[in-house]
PDB file with one MODEL, atoms N, CA, C and O in Angstrom:
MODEL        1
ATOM      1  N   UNK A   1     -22.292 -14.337 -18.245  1.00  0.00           N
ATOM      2  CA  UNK A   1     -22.614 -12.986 -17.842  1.00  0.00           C
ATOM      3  C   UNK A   1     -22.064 -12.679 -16.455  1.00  0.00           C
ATOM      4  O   UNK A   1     -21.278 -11.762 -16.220  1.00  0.00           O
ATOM      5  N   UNK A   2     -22.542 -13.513 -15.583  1.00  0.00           N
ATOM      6  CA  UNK A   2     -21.975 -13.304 -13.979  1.00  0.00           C
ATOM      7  C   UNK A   2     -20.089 -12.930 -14.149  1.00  0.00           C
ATOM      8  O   UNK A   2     -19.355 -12.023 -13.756  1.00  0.00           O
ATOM      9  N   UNK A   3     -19.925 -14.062 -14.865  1.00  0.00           N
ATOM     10  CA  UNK A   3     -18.225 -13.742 -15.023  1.00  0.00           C
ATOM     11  C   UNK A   3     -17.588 -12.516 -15.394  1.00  0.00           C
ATOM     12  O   UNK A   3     -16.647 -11.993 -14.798  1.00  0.00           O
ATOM     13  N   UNK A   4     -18.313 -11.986 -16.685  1.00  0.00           N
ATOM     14  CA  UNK A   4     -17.813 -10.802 -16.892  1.00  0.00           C
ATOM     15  C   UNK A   4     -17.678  -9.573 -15.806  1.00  0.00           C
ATOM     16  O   UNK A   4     -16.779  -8.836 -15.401  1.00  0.00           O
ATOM     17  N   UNK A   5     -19.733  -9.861 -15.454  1.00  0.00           N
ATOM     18  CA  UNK A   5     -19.701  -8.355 -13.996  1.00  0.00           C
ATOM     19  C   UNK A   5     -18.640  -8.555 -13.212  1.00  0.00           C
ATOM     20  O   UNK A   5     -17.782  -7.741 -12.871  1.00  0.00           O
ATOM     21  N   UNK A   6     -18.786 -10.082 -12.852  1.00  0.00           N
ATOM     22  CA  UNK A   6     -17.346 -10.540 -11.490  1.00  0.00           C
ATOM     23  C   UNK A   6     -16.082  -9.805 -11.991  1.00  0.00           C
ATOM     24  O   UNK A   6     -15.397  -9.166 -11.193  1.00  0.00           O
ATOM     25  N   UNK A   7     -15.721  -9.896 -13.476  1.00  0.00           N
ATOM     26  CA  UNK A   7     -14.179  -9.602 -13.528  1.00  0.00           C
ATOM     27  C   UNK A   7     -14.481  -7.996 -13.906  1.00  0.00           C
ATOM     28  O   UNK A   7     -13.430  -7.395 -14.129  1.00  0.00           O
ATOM     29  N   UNK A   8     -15.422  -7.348 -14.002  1.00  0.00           N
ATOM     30  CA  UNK A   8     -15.687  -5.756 -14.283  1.00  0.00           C
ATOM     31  C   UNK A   8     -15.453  -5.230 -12.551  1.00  0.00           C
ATOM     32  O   UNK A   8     -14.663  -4.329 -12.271  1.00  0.00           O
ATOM     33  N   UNK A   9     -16.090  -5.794 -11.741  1.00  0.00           N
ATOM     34  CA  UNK A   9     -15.677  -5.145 -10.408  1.00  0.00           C
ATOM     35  C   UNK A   9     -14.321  -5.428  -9.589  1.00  0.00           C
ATOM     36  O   UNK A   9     -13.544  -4.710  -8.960  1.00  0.00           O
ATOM     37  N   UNK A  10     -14.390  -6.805  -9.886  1.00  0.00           N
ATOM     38  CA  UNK A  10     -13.141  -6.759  -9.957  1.00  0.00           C
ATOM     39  C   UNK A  10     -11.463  -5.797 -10.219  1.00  0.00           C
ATOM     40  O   UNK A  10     -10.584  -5.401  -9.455  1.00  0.00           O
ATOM     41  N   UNK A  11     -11.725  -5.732 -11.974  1.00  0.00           N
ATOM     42  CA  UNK A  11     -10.745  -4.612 -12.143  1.00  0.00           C
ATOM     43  C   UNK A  11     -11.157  -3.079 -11.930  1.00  0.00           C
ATOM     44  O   UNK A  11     -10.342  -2.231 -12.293  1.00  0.00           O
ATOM     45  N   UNK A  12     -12.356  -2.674 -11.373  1.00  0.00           N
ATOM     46  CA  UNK A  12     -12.469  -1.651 -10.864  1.00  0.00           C
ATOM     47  C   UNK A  12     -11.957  -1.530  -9.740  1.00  0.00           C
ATOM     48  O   UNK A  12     -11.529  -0.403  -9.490  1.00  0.00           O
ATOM     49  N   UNK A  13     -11.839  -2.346  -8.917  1.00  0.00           N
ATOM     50  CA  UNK A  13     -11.182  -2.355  -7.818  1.00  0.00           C
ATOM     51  C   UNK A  13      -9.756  -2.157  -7.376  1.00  0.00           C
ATOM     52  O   UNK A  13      -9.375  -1.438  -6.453  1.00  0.00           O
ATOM     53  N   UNK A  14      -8.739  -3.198  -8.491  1.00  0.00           N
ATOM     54  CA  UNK A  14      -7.648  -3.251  -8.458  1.00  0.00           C
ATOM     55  C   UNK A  14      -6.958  -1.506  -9.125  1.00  0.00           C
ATOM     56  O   UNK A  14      -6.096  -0.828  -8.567  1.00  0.00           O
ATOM     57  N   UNK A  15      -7.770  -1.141 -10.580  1.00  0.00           N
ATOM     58  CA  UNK A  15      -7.953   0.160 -11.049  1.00  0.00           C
ATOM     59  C   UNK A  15      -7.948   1.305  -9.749  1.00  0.00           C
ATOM     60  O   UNK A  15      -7.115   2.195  -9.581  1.00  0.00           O
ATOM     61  N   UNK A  16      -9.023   1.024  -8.976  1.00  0.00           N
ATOM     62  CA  UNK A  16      -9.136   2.033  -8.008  1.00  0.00           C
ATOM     63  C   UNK A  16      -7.578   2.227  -6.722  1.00  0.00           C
ATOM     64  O   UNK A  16      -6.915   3.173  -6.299  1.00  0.00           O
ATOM     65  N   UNK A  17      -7.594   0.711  -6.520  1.00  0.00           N
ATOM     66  CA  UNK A  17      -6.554   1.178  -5.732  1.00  0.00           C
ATOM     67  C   UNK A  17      -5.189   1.397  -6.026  1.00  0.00           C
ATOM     68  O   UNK A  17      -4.458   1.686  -5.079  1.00  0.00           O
ATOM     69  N   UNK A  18      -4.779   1.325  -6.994  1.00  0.00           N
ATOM     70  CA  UNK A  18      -3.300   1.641  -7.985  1.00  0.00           C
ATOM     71  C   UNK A  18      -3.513   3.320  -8.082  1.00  0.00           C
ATOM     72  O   UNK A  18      -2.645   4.154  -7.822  1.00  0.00           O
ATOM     73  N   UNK A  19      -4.859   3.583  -8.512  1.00  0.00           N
ATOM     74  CA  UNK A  19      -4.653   4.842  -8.925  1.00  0.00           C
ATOM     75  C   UNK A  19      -4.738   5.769  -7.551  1.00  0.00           C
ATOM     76  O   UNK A  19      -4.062   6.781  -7.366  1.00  0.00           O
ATOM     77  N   UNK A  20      -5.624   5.263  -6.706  1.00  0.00           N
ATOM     78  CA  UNK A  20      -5.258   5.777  -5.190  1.00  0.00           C
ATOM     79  C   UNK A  20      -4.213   6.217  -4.495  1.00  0.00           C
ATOM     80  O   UNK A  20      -4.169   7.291  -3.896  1.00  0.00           O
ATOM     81  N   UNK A  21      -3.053   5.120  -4.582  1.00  0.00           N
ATOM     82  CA  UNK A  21      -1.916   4.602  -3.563  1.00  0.00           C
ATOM     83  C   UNK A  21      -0.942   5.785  -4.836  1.00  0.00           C
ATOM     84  O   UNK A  21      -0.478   6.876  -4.505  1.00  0.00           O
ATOM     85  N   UNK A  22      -0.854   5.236  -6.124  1.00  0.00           N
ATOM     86  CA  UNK A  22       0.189   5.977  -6.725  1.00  0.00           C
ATOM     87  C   UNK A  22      -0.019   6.706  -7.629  1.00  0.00           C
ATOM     88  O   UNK A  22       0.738   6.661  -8.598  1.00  0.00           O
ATOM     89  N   UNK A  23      -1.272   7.744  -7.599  1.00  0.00           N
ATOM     90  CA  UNK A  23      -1.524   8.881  -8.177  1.00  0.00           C
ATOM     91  C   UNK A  23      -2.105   9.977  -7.255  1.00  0.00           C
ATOM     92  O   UNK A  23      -1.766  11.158  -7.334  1.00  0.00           O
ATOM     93  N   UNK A  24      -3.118   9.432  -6.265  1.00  0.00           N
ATOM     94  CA  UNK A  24      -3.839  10.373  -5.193  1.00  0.00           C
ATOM     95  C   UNK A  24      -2.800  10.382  -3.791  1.00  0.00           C
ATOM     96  O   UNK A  24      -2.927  11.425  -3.150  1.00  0.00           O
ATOM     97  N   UNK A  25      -1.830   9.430  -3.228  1.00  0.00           N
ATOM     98  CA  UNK A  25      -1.477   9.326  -1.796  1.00  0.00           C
ATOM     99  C   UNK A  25       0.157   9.625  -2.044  1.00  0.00           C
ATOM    100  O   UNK A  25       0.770  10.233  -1.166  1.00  0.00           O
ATOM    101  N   UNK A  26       0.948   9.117  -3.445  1.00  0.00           N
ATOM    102  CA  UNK A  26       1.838   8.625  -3.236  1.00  0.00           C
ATOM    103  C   UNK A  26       2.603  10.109  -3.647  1.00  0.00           C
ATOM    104  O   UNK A  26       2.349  10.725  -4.682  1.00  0.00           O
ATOM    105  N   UNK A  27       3.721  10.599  -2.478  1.00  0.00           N
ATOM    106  CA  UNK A  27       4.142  12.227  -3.224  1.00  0.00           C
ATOM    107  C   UNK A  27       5.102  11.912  -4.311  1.00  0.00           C
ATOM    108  O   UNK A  27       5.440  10.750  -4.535  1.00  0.00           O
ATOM    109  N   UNK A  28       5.523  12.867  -4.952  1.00  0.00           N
ATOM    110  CA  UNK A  28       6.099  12.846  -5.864  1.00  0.00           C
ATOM    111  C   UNK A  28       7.201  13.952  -5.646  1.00  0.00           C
ATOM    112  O   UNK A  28       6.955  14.977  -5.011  1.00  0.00           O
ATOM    113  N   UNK A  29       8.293  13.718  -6.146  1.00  0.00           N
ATOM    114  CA  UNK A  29       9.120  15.133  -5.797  1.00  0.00           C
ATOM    115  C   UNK A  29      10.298  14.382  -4.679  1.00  0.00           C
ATOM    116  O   UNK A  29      10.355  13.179  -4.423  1.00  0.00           O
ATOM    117  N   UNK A  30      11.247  15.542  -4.084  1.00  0.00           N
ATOM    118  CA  UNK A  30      12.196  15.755  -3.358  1.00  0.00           C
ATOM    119  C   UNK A  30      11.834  15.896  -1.733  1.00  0.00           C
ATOM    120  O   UNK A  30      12.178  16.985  -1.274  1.00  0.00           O
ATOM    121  N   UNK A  31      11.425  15.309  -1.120  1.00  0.00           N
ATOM    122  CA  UNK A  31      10.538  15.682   0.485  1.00  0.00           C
ATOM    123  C   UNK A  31      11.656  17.072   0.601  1.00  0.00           C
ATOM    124  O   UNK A  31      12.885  17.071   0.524  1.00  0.00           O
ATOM    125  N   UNK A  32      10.317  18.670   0.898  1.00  0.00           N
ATOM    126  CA  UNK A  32      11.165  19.495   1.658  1.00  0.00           C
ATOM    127  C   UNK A  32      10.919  19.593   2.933  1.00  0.00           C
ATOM    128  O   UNK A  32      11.912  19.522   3.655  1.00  0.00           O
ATOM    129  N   UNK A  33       9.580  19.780   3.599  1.00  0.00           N
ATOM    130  CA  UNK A  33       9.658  19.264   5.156  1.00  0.00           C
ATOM    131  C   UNK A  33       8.537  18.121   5.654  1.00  0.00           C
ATOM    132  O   UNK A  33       8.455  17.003   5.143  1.00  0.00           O
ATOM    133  N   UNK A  34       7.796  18.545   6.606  1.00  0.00           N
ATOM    134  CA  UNK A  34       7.182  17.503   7.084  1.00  0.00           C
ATOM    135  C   UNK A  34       5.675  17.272   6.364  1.00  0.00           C
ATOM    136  O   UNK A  34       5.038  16.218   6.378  1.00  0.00           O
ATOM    137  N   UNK A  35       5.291  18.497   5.755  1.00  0.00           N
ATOM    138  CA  UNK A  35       4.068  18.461   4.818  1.00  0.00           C
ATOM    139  C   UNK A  35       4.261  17.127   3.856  1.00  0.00           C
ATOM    140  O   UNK A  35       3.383  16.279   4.015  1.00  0.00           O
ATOM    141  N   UNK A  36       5.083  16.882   3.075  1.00  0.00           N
ATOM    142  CA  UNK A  36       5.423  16.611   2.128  1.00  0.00           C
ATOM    143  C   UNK A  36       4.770  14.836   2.344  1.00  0.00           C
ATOM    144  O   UNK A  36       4.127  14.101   1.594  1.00  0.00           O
ATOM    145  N   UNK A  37       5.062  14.747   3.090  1.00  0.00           N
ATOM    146  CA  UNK A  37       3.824  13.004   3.447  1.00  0.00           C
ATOM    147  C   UNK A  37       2.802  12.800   3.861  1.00  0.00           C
ATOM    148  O   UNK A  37       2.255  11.748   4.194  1.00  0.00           O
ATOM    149  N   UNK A  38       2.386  14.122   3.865  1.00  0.00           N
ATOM    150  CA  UNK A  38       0.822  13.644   3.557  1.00  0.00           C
ATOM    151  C   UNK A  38       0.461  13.901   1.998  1.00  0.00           C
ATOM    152  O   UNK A  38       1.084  14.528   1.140  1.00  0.00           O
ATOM    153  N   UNK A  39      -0.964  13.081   1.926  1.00  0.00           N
ATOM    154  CA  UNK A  39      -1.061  12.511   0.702  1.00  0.00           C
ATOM    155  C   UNK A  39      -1.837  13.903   0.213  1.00  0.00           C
ATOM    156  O   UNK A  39      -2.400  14.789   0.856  1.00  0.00           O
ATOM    157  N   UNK A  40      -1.608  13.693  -1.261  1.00  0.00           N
ATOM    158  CA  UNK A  40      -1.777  14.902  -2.235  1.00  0.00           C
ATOM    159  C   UNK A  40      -3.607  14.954  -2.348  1.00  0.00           C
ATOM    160  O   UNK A  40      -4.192  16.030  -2.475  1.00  0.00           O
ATOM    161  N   UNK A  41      -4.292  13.707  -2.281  1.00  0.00           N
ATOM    162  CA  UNK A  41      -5.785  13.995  -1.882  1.00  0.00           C
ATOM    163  C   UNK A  41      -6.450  13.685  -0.107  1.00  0.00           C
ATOM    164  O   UNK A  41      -6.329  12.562   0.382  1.00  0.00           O
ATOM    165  N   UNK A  42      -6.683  14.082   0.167  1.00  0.00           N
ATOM    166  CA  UNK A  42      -6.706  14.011   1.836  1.00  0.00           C
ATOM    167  C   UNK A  42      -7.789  12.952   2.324  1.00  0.00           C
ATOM    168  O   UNK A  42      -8.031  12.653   3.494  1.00  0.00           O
ATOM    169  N   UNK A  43      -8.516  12.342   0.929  1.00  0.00           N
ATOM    170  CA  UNK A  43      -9.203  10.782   1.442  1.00  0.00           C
ATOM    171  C   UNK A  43      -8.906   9.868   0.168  1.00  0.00           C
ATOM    172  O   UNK A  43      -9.700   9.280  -0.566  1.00  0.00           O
ATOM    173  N   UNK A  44      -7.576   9.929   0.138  1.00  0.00           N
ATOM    174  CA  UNK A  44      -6.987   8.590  -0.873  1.00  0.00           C
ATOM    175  C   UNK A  44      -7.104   7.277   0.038  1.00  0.00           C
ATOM    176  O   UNK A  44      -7.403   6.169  -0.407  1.00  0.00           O
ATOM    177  N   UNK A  45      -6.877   7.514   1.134  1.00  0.00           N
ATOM    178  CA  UNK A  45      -7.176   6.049   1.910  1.00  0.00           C
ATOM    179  C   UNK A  45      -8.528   5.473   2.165  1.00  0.00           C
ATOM    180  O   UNK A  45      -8.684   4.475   2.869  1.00  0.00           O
ATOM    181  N   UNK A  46      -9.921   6.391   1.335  1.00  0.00           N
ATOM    182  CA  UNK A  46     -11.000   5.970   1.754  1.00  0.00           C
ATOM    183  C   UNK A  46     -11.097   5.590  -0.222  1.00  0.00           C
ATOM    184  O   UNK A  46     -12.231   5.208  -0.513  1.00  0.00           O
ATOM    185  N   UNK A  47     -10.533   5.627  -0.939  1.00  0.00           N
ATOM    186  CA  UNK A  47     -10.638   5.130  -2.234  1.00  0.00           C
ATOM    187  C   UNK A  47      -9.939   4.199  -2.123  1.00  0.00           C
ATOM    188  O   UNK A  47     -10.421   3.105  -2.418  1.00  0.00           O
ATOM    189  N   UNK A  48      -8.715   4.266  -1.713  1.00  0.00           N
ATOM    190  CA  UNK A  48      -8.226   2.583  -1.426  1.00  0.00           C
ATOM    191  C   UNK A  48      -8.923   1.393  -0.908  1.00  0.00           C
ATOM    192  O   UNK A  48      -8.811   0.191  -1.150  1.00  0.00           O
ATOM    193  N   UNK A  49      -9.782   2.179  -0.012  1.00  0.00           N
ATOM    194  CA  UNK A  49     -10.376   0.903   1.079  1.00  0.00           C
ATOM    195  C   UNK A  49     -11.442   0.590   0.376  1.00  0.00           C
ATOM    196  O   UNK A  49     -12.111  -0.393   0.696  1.00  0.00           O
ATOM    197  N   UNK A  50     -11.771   1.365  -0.686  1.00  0.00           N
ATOM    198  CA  UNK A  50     -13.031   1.285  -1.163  1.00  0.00           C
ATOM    199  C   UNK A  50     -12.623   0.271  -2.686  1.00  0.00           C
ATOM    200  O   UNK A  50     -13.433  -0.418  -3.308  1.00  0.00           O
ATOM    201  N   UNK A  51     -11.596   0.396  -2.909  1.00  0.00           N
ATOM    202  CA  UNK A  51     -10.969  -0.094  -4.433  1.00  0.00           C
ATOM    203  C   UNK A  51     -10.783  -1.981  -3.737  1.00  0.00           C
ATOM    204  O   UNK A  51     -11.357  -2.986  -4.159  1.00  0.00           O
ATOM    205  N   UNK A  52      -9.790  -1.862  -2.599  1.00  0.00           N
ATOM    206  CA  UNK A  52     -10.030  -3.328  -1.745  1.00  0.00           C
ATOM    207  C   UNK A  52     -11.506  -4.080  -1.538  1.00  0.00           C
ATOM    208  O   UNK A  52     -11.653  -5.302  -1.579  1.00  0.00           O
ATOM    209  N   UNK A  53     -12.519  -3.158  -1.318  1.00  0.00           N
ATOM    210  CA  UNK A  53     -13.679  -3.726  -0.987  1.00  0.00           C
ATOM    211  C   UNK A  53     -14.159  -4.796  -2.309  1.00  0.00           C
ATOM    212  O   UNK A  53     -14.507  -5.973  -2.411  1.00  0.00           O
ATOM    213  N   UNK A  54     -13.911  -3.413  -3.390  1.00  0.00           N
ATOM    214  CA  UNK A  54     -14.779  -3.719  -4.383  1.00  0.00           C
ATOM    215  C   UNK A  54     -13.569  -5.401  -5.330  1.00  0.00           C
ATOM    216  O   UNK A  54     -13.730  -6.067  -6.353  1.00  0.00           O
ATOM    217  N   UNK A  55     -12.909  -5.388  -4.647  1.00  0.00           N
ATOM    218  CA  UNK A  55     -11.800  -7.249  -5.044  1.00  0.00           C
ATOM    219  C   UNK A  55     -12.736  -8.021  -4.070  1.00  0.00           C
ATOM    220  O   UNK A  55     -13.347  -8.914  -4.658  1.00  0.00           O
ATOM    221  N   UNK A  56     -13.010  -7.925  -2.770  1.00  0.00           N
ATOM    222  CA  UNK A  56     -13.648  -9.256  -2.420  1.00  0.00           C
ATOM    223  C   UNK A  56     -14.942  -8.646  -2.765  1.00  0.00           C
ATOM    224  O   UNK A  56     -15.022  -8.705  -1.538  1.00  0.00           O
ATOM    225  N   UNK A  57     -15.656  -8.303  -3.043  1.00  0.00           N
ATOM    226  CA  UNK A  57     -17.017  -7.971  -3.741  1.00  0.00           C
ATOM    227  C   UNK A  57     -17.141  -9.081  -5.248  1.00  0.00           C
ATOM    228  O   UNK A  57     -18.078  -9.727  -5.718  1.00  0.00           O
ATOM    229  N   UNK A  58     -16.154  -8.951  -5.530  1.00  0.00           N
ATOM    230  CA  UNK A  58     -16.069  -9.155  -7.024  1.00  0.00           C
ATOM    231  C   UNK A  58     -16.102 -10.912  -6.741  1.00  0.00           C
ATOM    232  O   UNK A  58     -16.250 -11.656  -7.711  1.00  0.00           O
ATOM    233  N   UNK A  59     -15.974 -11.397  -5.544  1.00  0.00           N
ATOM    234  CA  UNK A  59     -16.064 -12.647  -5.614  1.00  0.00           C
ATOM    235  C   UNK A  59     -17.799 -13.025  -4.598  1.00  0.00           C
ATOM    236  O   UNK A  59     -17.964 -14.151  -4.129  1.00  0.00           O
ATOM    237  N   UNK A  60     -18.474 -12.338  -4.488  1.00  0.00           N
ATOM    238  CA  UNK A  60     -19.981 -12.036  -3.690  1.00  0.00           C
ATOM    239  C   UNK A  60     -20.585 -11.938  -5.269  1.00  0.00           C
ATOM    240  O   UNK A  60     -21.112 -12.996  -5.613  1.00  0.00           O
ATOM    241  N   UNK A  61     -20.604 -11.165  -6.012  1.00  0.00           N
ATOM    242  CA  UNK A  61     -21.039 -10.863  -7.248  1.00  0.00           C
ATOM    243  C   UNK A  61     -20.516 -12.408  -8.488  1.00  0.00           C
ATOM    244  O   UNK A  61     -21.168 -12.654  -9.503  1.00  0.00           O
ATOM    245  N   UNK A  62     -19.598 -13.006  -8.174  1.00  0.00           N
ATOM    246  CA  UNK A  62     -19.761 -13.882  -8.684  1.00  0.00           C
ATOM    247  C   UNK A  62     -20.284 -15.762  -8.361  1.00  0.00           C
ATOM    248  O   UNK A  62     -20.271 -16.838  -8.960  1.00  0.00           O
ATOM    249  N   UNK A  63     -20.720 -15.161  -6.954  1.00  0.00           N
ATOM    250  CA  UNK A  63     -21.123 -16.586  -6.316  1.00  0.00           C
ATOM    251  C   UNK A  63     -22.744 -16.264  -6.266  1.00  0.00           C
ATOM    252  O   UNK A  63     -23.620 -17.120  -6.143  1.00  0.00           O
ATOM    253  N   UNK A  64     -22.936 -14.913  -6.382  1.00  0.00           N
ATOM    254  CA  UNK A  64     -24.319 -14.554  -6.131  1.00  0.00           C
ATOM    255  C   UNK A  64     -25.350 -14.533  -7.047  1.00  0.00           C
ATOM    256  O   UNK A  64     -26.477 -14.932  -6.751  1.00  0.00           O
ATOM    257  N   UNK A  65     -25.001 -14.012  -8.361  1.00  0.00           N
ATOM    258  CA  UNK A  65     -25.651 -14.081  -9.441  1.00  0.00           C
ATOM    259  C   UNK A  65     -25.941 -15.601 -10.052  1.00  0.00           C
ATOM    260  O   UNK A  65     -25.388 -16.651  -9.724  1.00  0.00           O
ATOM    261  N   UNK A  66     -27.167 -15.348 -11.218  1.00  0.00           N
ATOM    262  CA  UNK A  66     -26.921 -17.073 -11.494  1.00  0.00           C
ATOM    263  C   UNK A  66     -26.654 -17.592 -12.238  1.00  0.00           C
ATOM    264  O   UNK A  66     -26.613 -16.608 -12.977  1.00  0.00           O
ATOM    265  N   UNK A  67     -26.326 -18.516 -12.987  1.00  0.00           N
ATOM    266  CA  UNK A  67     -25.766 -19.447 -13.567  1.00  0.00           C
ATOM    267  C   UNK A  67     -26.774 -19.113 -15.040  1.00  0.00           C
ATOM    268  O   UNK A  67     -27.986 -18.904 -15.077  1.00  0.00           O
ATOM    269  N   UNK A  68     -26.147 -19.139 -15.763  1.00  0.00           N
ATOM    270  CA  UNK A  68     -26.865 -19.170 -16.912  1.00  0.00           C
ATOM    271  C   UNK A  68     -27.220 -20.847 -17.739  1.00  0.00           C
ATOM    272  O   UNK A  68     -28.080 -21.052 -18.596  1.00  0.00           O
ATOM    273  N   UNK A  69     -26.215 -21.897 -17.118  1.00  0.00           N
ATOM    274  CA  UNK A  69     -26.833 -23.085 -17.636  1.00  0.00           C
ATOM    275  C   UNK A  69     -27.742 -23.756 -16.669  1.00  0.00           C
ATOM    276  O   UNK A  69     -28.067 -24.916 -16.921  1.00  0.00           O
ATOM    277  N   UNK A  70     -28.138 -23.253 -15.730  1.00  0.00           N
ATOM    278  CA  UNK A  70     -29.246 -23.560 -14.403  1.00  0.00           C
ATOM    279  C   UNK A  70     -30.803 -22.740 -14.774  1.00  0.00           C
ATOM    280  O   UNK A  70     -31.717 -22.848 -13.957  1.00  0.00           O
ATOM    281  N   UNK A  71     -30.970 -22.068 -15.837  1.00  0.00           N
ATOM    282  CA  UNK A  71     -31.770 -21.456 -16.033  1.00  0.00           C
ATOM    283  C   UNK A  71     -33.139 -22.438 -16.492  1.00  0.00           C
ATOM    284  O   UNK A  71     -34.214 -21.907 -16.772  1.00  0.00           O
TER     285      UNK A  71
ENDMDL
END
């Protein structure tokens, strides 16, 4: 059980920050002036940081929970 949650936050994490960096931050298109780099959601870097968190989380959630043959 622990393993699964571990690898569920896990790929929420990695999920979160892919879709952050190259769907919410990353532009798309021809740059026409200086607008053009900033990112298309204006707190993609707080879903990133938050998508990073939730990878070392995912190893807290699996040292933390317990063991099912220790029961």
């Amino acid at each position: 059980m622990r393993l699964a949650i571990s690898l569920l936050v896990l790929v929420a994490g990695v999920v979160l920050g892919i879709l952050s960096y190259f769907v919410f931050a990353a532009p798309l298109g021809v740059p026409t002036n200086e607008g053009f780099s900033n990112p298309r959601v204006p707190f993609a870097a707080t879903i990133f940081l938050v998508g990073v968190s939730l990878v070392f989380l995912s190893v807290l959630v699996y040292e933390l929970f317990p063991n099912e043959r220790h029961r």
